[in-house]
C-alpha positions in Angstrom: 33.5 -26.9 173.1 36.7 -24.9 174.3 38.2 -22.5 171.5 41.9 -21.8 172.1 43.0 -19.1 169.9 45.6 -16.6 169.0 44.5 -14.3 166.4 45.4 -11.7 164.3 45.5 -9.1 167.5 48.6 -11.5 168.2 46.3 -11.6 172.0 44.9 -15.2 173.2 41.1 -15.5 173.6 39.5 -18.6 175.4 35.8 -19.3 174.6 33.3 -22.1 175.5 30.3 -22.6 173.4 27.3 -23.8 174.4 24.8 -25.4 172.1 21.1 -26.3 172.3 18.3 -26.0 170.1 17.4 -22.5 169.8 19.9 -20.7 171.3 23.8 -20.5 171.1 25.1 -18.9 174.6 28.9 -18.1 174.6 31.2 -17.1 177.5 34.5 -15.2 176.7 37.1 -14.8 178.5 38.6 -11.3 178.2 41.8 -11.4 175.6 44.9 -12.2 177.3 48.1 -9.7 176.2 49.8 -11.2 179.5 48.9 -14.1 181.7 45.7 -12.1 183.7 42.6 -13.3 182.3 39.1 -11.7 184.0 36.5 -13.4 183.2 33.3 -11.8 181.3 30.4 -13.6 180.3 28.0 -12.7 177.3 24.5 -12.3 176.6 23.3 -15.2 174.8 23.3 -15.1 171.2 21.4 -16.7 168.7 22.8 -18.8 165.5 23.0 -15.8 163.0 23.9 -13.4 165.6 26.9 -15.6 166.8 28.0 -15.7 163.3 28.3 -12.3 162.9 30.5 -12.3 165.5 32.7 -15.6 164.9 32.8 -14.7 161.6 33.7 -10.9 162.2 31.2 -9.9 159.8 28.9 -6.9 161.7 27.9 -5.1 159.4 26.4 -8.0 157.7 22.8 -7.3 157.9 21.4 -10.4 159.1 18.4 -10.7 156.9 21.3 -11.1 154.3 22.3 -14.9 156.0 18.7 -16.1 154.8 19.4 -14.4 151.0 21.5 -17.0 149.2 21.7 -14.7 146.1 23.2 -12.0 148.1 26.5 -10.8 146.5 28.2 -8.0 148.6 30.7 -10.5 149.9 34.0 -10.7 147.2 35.9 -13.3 146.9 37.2 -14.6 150.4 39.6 -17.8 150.9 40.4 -19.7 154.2 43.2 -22.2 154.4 44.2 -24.6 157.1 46.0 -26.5 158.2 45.0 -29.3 160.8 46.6 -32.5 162.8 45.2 -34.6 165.5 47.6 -34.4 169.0 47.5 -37.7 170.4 50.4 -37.3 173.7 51.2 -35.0 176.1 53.6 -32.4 174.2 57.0 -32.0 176.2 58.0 -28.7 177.7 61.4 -28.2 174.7 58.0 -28.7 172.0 55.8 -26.3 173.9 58.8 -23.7 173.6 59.3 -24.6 169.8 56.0 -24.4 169.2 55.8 -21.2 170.7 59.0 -19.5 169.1 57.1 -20.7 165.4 53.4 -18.8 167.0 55.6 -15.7 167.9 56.8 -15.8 164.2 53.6 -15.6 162.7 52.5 -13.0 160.6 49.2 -11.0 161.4 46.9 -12.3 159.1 47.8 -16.0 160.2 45.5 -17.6 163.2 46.6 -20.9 165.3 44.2 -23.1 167.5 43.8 -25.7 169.6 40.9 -27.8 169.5 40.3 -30.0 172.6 38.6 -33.4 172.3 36.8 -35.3 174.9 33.6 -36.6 176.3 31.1 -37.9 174.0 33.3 -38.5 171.4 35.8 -40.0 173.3 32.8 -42.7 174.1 31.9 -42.8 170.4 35.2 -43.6 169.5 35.5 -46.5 172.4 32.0 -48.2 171.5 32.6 -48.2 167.5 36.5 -47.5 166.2 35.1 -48.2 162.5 33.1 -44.8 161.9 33.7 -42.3 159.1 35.1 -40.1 161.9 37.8 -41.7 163.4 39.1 -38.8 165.1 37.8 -40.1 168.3 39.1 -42.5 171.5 41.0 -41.6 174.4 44.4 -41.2 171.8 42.9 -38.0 170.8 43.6 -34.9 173.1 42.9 -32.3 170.8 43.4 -30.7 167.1 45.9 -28.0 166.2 45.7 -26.0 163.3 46.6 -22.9 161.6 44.3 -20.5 159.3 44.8 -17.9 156.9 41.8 -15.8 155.4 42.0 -13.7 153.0 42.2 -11.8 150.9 39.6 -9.1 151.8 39.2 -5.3 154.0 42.3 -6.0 156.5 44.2 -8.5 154.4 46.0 -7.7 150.7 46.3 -10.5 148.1 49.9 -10.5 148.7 49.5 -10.7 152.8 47.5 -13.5 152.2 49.8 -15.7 150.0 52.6 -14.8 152.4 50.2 -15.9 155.1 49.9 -19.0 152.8 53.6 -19.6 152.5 53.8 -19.3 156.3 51.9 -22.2 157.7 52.6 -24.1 155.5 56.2 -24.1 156.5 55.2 -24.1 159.8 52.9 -26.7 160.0 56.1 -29.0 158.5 58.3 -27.8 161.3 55.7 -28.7 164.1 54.3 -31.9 162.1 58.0 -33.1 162.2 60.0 -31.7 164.6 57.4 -31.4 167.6 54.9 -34.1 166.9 56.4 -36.3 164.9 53.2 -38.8 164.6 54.1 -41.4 162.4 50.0 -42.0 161.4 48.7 -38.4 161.4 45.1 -37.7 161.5 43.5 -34.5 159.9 40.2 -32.6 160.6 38.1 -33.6 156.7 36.3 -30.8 157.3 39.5 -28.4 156.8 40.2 -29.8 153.5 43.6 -29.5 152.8 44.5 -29.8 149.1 48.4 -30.4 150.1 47.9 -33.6 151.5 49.0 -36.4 149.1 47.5 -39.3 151.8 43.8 -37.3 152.9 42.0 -40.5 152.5 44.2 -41.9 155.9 44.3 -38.9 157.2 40.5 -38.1 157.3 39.2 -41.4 157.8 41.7 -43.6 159.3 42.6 -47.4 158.5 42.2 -49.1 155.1 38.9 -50.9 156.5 37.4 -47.1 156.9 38.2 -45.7 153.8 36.9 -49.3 151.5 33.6 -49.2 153.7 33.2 -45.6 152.1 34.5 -46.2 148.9 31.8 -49.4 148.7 28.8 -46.2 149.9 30.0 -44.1 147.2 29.9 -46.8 144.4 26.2 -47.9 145.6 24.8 -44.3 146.3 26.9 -42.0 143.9 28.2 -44.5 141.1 28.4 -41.6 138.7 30.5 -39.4 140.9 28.0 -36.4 141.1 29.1 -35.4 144.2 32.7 -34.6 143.1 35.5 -32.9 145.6 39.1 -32.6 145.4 39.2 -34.8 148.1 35.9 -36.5 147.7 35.9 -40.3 148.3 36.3 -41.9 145.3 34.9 -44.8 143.2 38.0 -47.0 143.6 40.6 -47.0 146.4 44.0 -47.4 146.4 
């Protein structure tokens, strides 16, 4: 998988991931303050180890990841915001889309996800699968995170954080892409989303063939989200 980032060092880091069975190998590119990039490659890193490090948590003892009563993390929140790009985005959107990323305040990340492959084949074979996000009409995901609040982020840099992609993601949902059937990454639950049913799982036939699981496996709603699929849909 390709990770297209720019983070809160406002630089642009490029990483593939490579996963097998035992080991998790990463190559990163160096960061990128201007449009040089030398390439450096890592020593492979195992599951725990890469979390530390994707999860920028070092001095996290490891031993810690296997102690589910462990409490020296406090309260930590991560919002996103996700949607599915499906064309080619024209060269005036690139600059908009830019001029909003230069805007963003430190504590805010934006990423591009690209799609392809595998799941590109998935989605060719069988349209009618709980992920949808699939088929050559998928080029990649774009999103924007805020975590917070914690050691390098105040409660209130992280609800301005909060405030800000939100209002960006409107600007770039509507004045960029402009998709009149948005798709969403379900895994990024996003509680402002009114229509997260169509936008996680696609078309009406979709969301009723899940609805139908959930009343036959779950038909006392146990397993109970915000956005959980419900007993009954619409």
């Amino acid at each position: 998988m390709c990770y297209f980032s720019i983070g809160a060092t406002n630089a642009i880091a490029i990483n593939y991931f490579e996963f097998d069975q035992r080991k998790l190998s990463s190559i990163p590119y160096s960061y990128l303050p201007s449009r040089t990039a030398t390439k450096s490659i890592s020593s492979q890193l195992n599951y725990f180890e890469f979390l530390q490090v994707a999860e920028a948590v070092h001095t996290f003892p490891l031993a810690g990841y296997f102690n589910v009563t462990h409490t020296s993390f406090p309260p930590y929140y991560w919002k996103i915001k996700s949607i599915y790009v499906k064309r080619p985005i024209e060269i005036e959107g690139i600059g908009k889309l830019m001029g909003i990323v230069a805007t963003k305040p430190r504590e805010v990340a934006f990423f591009l996800m690209p799609y392809g492959g595998a799941v590109t084949e998935l989605g060719l074979r069988d349209p009618f699968t709980s992920f949808v996000h699939t088929g050559p009409d998928i080029l990649y995901l774009l999103a924007f995170s805020c975590r917070g609040p914690g050691p390098s982020t105040t409660l209130e840099e992280f609800e301005a954080g909060l405030s800000w992609i939100r209002r960006a993601f409107e600007e770039v949902e509507t004045d960029i892409l402009r998709d009149k059937n948005p798709q969403s990454y379900q895994n990024y639950i996003d509680l402002d989303l009114d229509d997260y049913l169509q936008r996680y799982y696609g078309s009406p036939r979709n969301i009723e063939s899940l609805v139908r699981a959930k009343r036959k496996y779950d038909p006392t709603n146990y397993f109970y989200n915000a956005q959980s699929i419900p007993l009954s849909w619409p």
